[in-house]
VOTORKE-119547 format. One record per atom (N, C-alpha, C, O): z, x negated, y negated; residue in one letter. Coordinates in pm, whole numbers, padded with zeros to 5 digits, always signed. Atoms other than C-alpha are relative to their C-alpha. Layout:
N
ZXYa...
This chain:
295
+00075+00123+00032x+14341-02961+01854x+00073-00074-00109x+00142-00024-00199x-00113+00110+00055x+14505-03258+01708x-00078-00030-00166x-00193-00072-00162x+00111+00067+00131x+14366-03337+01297x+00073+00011-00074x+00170+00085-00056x-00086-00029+00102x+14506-03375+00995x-00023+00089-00094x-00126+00116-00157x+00009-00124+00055x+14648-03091+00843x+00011+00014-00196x+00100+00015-00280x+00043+00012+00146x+14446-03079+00504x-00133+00084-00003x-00239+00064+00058x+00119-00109+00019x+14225-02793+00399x-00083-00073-00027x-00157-00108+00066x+00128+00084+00042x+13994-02994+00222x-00087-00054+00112x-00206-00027+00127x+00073+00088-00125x+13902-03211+00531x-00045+00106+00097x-00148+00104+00165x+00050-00092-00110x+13903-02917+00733x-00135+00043-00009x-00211+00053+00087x+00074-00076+00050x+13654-02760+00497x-00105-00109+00013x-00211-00066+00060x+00134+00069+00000x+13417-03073+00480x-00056-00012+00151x-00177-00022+00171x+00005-00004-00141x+13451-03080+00877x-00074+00061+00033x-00150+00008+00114x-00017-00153-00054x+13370-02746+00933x-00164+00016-00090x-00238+00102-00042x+00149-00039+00050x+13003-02768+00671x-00081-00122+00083x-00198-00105+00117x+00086+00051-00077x+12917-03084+00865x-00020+00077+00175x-00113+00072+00256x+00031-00056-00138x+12950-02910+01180x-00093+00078-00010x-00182+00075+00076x+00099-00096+00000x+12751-02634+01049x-00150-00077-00017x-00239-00075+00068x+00117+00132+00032x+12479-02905+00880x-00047-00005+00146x-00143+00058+00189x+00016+00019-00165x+12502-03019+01269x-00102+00065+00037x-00215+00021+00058x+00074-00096-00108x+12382-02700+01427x-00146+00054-00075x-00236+00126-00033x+00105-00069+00093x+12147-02629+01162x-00143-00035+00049x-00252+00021+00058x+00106+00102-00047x+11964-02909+01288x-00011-00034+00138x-00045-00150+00164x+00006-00019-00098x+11971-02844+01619x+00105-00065+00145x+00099-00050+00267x-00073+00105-00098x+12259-03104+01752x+00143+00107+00008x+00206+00156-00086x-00128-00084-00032x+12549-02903+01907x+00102-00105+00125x+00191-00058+00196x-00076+00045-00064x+12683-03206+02096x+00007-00131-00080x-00091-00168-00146x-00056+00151+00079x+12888-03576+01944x+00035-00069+00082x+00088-00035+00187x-00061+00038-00077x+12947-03850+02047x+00035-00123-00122x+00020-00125-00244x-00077+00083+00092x+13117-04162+01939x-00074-00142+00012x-00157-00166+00100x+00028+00136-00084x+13060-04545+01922x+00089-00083+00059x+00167-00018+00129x-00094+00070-00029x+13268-04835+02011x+00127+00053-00079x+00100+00124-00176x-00113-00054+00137x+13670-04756+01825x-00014-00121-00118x-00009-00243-00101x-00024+00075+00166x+13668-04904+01461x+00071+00082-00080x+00078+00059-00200x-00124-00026+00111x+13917-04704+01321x+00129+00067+00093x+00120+00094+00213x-00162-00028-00083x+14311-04594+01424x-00059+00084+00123x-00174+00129+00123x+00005-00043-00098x+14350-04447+01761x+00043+00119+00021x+00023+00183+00124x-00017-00158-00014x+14488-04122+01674x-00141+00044-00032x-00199+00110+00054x+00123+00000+00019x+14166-04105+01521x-00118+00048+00094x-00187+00150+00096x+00107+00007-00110x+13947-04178+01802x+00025+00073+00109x-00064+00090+00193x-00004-00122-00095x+14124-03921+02023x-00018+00103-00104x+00028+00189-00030x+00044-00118+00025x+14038-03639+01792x-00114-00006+00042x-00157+00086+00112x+00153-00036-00020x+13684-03732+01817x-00068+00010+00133x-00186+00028+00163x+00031+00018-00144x+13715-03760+02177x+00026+00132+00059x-00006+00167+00172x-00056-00149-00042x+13876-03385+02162x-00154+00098-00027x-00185+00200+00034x+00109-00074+00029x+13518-03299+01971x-00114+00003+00089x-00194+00097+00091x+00048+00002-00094x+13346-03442+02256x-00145-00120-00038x-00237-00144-00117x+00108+00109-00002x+13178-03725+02373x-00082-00035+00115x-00042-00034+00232x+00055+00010-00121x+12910-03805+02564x-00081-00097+00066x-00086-00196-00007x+00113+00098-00022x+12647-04018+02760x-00114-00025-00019x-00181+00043+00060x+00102-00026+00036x+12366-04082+02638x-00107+00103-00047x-00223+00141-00036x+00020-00174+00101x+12385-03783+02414x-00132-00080-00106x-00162-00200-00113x+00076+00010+00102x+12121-03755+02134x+00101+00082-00099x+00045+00190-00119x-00103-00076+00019x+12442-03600+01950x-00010-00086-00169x-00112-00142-00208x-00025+00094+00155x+12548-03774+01571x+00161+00011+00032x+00233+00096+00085x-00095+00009+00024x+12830-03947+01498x+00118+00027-00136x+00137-00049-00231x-00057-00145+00083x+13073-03641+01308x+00094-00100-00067x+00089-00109-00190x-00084+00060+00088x+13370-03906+01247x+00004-00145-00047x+00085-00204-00118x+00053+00121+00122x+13194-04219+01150x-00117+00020-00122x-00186-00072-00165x+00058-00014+00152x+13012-04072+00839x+00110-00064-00081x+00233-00064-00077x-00102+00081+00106x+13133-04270+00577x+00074+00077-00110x+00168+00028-00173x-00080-00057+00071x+13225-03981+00373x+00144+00054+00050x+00238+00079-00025x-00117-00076-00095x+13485-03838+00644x+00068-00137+00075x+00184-00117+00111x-00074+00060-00090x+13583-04142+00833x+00137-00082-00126x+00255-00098-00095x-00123+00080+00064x+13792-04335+00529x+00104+00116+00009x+00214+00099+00061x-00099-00113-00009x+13946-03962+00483x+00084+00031+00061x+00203+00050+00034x-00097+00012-00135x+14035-03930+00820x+00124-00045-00024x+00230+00013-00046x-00100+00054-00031x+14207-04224+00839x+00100-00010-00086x+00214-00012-00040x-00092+00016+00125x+14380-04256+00509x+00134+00167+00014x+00251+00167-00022x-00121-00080-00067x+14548-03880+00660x+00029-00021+00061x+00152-00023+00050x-00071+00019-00113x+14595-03965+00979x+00125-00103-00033x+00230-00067+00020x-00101+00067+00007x+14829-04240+00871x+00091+00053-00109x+00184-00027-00120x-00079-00028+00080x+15011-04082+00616x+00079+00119+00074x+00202+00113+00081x-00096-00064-00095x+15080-03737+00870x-00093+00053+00068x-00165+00141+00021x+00084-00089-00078x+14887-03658+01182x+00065+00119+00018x+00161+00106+00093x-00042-00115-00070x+14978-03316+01232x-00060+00073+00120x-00154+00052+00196x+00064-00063-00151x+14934-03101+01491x-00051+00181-00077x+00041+00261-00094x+00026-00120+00051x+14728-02759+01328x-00113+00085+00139x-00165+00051+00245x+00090-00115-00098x+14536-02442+01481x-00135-00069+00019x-00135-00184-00025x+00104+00052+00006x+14198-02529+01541x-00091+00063-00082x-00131+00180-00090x+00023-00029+00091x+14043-02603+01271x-00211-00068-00059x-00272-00119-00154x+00146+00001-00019x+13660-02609+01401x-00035+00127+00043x-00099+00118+00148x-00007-00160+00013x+13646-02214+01396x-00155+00001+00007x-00212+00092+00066x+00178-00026+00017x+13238-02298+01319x-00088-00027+00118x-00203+00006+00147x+00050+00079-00139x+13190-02473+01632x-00031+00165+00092x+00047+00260+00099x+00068-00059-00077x+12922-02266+01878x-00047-00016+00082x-00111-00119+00066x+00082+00105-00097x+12774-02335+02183x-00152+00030-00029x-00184+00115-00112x+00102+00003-00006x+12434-02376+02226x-00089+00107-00016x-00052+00178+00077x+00031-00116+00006x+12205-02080+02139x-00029+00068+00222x-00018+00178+00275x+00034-00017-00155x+12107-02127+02566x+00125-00026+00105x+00130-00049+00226x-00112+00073-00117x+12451-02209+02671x+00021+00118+00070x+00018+00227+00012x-00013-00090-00077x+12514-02016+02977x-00113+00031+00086x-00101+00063+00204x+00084-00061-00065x+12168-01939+03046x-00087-00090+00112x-00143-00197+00087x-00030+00068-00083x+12112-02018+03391x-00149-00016+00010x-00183-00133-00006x+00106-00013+00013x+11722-01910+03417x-00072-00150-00095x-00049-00161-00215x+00061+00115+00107x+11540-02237+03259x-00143+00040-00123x-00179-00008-00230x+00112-00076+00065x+11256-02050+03127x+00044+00062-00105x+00000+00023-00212x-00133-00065+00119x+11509-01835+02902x+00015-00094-00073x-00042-00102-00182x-00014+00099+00061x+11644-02146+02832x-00052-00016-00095x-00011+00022-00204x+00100+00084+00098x+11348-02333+02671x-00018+00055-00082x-00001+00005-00194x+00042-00060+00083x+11235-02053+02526x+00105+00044-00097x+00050+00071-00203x-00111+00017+00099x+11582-02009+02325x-00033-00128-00092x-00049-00130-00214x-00001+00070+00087x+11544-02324+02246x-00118-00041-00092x-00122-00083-00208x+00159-00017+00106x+11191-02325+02123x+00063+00060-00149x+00079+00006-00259x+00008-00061+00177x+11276-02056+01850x+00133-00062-00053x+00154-00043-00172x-00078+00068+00054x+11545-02230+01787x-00022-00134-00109x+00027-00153-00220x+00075+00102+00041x+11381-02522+01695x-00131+00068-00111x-00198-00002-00187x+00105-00041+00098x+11137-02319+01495x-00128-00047-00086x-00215-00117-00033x+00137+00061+00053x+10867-02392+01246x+00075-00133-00035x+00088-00138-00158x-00128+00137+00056x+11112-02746+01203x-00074-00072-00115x-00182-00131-00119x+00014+00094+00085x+11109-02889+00918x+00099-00150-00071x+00099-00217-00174x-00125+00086+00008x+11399-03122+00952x-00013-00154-00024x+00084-00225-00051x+00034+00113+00004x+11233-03431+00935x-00143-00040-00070x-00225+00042-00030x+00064-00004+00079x+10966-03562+00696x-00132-00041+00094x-00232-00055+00024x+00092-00062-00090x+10719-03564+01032x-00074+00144-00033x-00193+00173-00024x+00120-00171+00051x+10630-03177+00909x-00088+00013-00076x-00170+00104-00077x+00101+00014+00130x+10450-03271+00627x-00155-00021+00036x-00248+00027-00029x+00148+00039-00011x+10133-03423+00804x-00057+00085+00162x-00167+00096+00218x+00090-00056-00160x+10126-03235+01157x-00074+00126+00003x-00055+00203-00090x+00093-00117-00009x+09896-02967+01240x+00123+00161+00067x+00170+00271+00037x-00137-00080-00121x+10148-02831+01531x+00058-00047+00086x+00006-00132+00159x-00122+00040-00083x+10476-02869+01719x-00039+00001+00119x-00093+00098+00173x+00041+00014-00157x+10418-02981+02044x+00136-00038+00056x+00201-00143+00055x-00119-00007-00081x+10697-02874+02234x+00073-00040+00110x+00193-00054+00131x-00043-00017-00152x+10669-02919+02592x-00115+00039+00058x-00196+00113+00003x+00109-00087-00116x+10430-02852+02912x+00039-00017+00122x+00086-00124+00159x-00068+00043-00123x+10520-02776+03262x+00050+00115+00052x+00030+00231+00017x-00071-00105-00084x+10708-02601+03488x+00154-00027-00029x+00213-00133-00006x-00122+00046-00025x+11042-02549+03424x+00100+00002+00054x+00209+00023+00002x-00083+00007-00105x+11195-02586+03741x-00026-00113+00048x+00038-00144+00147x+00060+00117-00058x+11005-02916+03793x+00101-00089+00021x+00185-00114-00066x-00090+00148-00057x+11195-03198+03971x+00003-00114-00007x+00086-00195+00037x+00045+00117+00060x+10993-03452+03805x-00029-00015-00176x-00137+00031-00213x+00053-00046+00183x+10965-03458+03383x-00048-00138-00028x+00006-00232+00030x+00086+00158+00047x+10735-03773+03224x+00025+00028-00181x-00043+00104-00250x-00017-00035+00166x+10878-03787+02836x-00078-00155-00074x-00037-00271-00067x+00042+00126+00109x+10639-04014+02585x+00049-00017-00111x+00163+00020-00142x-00080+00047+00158x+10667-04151+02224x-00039+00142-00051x+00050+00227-00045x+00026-00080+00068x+10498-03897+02062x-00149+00066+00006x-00242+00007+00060x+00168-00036+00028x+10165-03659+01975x-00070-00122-00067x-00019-00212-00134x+00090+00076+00080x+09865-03834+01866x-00084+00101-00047x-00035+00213-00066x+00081-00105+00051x+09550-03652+01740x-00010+00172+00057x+00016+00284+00014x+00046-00136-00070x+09426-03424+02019x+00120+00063+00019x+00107+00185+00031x-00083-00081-00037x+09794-03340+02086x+00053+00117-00081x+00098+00228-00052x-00056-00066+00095x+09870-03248+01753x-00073+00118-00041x-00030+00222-00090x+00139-00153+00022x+09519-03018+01726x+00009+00045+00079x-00072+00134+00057x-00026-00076-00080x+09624-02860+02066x+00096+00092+00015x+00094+00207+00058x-00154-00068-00025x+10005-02807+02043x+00034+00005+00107x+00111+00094+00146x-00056+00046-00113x+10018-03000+02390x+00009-00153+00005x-00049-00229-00072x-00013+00126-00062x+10111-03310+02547x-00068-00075+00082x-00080-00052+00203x+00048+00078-00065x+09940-03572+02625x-00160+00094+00088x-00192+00130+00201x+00174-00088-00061x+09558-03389+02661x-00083-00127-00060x-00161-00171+00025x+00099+00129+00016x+09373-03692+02502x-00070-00086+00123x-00100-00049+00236x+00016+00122-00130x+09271-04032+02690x+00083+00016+00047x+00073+00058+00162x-00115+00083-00076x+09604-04120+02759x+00061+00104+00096x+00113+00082+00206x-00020-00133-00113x+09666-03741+02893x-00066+00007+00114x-00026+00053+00221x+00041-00012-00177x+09388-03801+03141x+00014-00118+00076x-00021-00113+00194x-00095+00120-00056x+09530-04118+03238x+00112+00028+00070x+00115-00025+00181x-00093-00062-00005x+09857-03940+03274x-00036+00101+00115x+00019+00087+00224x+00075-00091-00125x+09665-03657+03495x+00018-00093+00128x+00107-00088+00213x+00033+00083-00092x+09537-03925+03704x+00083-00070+00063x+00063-00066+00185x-00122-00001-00051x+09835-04061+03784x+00084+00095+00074x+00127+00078+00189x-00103-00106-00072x+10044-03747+03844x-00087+00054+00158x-00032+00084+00265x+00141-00027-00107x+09694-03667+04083x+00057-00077+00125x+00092-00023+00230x+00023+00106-00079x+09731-04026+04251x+00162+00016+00089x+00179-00039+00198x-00164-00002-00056x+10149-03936+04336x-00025+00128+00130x+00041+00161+00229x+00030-00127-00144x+09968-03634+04548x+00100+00153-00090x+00151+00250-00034x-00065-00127+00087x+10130-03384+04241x-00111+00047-00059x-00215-00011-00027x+00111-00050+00081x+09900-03180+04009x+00114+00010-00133x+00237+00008-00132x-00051-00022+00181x+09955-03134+03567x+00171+00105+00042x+00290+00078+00027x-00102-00088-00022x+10153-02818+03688x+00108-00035+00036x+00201+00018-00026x-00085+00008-00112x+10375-02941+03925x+00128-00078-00074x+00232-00088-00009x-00113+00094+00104x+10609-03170+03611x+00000+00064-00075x-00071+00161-00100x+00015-00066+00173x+10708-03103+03291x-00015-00140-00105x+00037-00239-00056x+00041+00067+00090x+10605-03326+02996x+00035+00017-00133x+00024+00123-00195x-00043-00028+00159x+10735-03407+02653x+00033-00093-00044x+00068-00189+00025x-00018+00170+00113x+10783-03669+02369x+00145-00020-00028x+00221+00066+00014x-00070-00022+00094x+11057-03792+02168x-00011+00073-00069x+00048+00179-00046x-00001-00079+00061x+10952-03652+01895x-00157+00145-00005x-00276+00140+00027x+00162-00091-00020x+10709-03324+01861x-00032+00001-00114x+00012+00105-00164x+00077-00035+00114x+10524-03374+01527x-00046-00175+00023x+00015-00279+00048x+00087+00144+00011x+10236-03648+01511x+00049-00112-00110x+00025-00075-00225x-00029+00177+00103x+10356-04022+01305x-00152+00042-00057x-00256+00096-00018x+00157+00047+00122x+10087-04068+01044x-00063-00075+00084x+00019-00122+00164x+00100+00096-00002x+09798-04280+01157x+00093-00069+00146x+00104-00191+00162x-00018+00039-00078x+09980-04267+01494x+00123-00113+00033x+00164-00151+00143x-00128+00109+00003x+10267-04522+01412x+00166+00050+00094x+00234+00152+00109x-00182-00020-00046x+10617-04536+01577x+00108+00100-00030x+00181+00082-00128x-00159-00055+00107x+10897-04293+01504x+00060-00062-00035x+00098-00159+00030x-00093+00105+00066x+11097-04428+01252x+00140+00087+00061x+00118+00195+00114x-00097-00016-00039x+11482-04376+01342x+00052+00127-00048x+00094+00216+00026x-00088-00142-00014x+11616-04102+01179x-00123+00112+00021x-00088+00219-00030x+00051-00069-00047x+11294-03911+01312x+00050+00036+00151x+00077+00147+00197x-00035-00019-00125x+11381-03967+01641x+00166+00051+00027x+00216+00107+00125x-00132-00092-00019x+11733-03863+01571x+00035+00115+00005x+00123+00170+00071x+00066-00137+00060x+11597-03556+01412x-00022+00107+00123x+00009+00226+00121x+00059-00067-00061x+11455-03456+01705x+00001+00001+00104x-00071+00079+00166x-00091+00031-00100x+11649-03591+01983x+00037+00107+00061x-00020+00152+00161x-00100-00086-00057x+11883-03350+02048x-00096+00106+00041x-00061+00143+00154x+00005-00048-00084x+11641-03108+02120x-00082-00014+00155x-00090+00071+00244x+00070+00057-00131x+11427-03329+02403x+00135-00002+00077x+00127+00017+00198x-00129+00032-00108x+11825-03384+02529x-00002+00185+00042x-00014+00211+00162x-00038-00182-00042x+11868-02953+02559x-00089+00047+00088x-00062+00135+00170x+00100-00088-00089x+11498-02910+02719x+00060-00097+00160x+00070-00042+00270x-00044+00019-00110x+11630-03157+02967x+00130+00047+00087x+00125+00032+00209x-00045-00082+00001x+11909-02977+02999x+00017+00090+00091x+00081+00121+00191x+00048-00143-00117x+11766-02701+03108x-00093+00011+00143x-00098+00082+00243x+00086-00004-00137x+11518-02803+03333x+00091-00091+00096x+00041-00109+00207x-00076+00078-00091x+11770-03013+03504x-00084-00123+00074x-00030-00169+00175x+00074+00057-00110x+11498-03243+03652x+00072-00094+00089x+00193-00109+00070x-00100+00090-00099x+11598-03504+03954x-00064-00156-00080x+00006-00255-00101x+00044+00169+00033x+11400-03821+03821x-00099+00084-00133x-00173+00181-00132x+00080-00044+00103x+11283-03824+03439x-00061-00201+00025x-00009-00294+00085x+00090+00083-00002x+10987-04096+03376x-00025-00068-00142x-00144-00101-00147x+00019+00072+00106x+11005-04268+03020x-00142-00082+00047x-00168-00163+00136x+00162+00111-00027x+10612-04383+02963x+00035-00050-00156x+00053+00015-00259x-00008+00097+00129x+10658-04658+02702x+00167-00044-00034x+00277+00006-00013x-00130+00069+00061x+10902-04891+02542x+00073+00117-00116x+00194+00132-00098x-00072-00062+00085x+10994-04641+02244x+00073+00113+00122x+00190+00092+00154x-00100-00074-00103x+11107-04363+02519x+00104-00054+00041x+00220-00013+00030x-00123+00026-00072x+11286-04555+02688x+00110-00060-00085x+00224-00038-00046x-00058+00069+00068x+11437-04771+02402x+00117+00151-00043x+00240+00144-00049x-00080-00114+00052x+11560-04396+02287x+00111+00121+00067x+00207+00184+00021x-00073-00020-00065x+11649-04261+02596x+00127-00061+00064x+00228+00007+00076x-00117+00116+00013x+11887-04574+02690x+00082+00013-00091x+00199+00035-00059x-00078+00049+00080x+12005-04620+02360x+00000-00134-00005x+00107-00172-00053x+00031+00128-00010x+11903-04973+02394x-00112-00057-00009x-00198+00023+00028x+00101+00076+00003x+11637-05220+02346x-00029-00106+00058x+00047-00197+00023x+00050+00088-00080x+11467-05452+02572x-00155-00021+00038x-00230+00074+00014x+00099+00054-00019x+11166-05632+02681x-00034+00112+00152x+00044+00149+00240x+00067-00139-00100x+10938-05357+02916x+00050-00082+00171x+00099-00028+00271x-00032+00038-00153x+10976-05642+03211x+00160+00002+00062x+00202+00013+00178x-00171-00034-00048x+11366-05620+03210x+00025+00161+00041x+00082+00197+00144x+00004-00176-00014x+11337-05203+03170x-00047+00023+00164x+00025+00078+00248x+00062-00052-00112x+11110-05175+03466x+00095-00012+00154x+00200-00074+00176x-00023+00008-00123x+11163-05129+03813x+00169+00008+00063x+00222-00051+00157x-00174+00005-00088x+11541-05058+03898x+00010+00171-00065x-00090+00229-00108x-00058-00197+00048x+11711-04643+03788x+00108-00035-00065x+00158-00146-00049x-00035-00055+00074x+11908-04526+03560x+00084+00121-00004x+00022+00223-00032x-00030-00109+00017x+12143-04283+03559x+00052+00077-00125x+00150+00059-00197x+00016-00092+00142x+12077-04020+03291x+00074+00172+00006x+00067+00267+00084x-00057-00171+00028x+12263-03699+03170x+00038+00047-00102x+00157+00021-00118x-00032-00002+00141x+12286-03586+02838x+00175+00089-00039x+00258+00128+00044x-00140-00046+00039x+12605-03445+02679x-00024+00116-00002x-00137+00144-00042x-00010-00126+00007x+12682-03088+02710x-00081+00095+00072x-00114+00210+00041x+00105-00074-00146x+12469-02993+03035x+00141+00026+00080x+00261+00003+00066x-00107-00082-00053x+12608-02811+03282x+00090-00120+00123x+00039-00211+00188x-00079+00061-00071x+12876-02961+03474x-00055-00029+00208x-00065-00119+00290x+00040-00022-00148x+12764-02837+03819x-00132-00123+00032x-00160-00161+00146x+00135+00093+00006x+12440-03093+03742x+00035-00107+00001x+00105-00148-00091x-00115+00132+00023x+12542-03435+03852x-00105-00081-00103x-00060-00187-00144x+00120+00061+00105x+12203-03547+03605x-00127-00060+00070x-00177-00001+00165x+00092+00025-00050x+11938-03735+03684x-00040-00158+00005x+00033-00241-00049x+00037+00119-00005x+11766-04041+03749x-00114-00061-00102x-00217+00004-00120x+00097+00052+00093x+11570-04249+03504x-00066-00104+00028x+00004-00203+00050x+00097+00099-00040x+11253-04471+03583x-00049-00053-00129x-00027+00019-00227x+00035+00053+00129x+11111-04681+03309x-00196-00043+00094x-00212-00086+00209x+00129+00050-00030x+10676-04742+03330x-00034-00009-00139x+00035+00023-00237x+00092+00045+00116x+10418-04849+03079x-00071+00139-00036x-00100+00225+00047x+00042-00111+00056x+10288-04593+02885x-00152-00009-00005x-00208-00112-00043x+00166-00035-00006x+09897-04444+02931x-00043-00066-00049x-00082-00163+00016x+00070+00070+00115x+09762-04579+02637x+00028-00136-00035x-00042-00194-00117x+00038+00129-00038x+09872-04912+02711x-00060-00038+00089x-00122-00144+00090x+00096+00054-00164x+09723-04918+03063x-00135+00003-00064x-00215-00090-00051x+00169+00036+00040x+09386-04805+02867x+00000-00153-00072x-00111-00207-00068x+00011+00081+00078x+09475-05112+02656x-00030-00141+00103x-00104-00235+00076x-00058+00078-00104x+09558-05317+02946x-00032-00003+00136x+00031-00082+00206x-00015-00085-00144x+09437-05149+03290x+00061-00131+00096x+00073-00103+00215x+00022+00097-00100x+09516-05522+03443x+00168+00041+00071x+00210-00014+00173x-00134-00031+00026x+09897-05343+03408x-00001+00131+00108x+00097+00205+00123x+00031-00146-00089x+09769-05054+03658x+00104-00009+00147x+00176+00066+00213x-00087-00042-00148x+09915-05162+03952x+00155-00023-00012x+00245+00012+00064x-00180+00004+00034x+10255-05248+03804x+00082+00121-00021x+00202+00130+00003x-00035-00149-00001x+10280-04869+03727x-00020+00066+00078x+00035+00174+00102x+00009-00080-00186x+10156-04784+04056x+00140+00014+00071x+00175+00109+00141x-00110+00035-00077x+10494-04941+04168x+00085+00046-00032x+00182+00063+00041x-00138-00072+00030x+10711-04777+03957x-00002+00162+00036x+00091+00240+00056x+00021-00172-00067x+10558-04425+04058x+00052-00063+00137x+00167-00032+00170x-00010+00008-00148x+10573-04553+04398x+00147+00036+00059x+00182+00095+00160x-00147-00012-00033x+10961-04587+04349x+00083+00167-00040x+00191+00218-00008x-00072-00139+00021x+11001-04238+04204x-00022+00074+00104x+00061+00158+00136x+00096-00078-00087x+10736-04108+04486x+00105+00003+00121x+00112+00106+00187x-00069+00050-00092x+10993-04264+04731x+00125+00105+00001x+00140+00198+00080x-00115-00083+00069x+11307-04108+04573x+00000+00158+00014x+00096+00224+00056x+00016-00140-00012x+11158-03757+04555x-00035+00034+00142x-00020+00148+00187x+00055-00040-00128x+11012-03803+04908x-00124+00091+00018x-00148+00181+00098x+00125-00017-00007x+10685-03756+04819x-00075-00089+00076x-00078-00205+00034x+00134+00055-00025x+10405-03869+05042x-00125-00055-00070x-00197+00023-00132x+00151+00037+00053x+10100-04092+04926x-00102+00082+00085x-00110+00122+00201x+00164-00039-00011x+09764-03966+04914x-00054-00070+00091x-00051-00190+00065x+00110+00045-00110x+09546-04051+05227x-00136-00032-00081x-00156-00022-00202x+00107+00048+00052x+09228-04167+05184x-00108+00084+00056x-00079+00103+00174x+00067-00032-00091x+08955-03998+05306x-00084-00021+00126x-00137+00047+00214x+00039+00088-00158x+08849-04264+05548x+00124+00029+00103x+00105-00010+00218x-00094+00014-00087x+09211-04174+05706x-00065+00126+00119x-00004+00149+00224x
């Protein structure tokens, strides 16, 4: 691996990587290039990806002037000098159930983000995890956070009712937020929450490999994208989604954008516009609608 050969840098390299894993992100990626091009192929050697939830290792401002100020004076060519670098505590494991559950305790009692302070409990995940369909929201609210599930409130039996109306049952998906610890008084994740806590919604998907994931709401999707837009531009067309450092053999998945539960309660006049975007996943998976009982 190509870097410049300077202990020091190696050594600050080598505690952010650890920092990294500490916090659950074991994959990088990059942004547009803004600095030299020897540069931007090391970080391309550390690995970059698509619509990773990953951090960017060589634009920290403490390491990127460093970088470059060696790289131009003598890129060398040294051993590799990311010795800390690990894969995933689940890498390998083919079982998805294993998986999650690696990554659960992995993820532990988290306190990585200043979300821990007011939640009751981590709401991880619900589902099957072999499901072919996953529905990821913004976040817990009350009942989720006093359950330590997803989406059991209103907007959960909204959410039911829906997965019901596709001719699926609760079981039959898997379900999960951006982030798993309740916002105060219900508010938005702020940004470096959702960064926080990214990487490991990118690993459970991951593992469950699903074929079509379902962003309910503008913050999902704004986070899953990596982009921001108005819900009527988001809607109705796919997405192709795959996070960084899944298995190769997985060509990824497809991404649908709908309105999130708890706006339809806000809104129901918005019901059949989300009818249509199930309709297009329902299509995709080659699911059958529900008959009627007059049929």
């Amino acid at each position: 691996m190509a870097i410049a050969n300077d202990p020091d840098l190696r050594r600050a390299l080598s505690e952010r990587i650890r920092y990294c894993h500490e916090m659950g992100i074991y994959d990088f990626y990059r942004r547009a290039p803004e600095y030299p091009q020897s540069i931007e192929g090391e970080v391309d050697e550390i690995g970059a990806g698509s619509l990773s939830a990953g951090t960017e290792l060589a634009t920290q401002p403490e390491l990127k002037g460093e970088m470059a100020r060696k790289s131009a004076a003598a890129p060398a060519i040294v051993e590799d000098a990311f010795h800390v670098l690990s894969p995933r505590p689940e890498a390998g494991v083919t079982d998805p159930v294993a998986a999650l559950k690696l990554i659960r305790e992995d993820l532990g009692e988290c306190t990585r983000c200043k979300l821990h302070a007011s939640r009751q409990r981590i709401v991880f995940g619900v589902g099957d995890p072999h499901a072919e369909l996953m529905f990821i929201g913004e976040g817990p609210g009350a009942d989720e956070d006093a359950q330590g599930e997803p989406f059991v409130g209103r907007a959960g039996q909204l959410l039911n009712n829906m997965i019901k109306a596709m001719g699926l049952r609760r079981e039959d998906v898997y379900i999960a937020n951006i982030v798993k610890c309740r916002p105060p008084a219900n508010r938005q994740p702020e940004r470096d929450e959702t960064e926080t806590c990214s990487p490991f919604l990118m690993r459970q998907i991951s593992a469950i490999k699903p074929k079509v994931l379902v962003a309910l709401g503008a913050t999902a999707a704004k986070n899953l994208l990596a982009m921001s837009a108005p819900m009527t531009e988001l809607r109705g067309r796919w997405y192709d989604f795959k996070p960084a450092g899944s298995d190769p053999s997985w060509p990824g998945a497809r991404l649908a954008i709908t309105y999130h539960p708890a706006f339809l309660l806000r809104d129901p006049r918005q019901k059949g516009e989300a009818w249509k975007d199930l309709q297009m996943v329902m299509k995709y998976l080659g699911i059958e609608p529900l008959k009627k009982a007059s049929d």
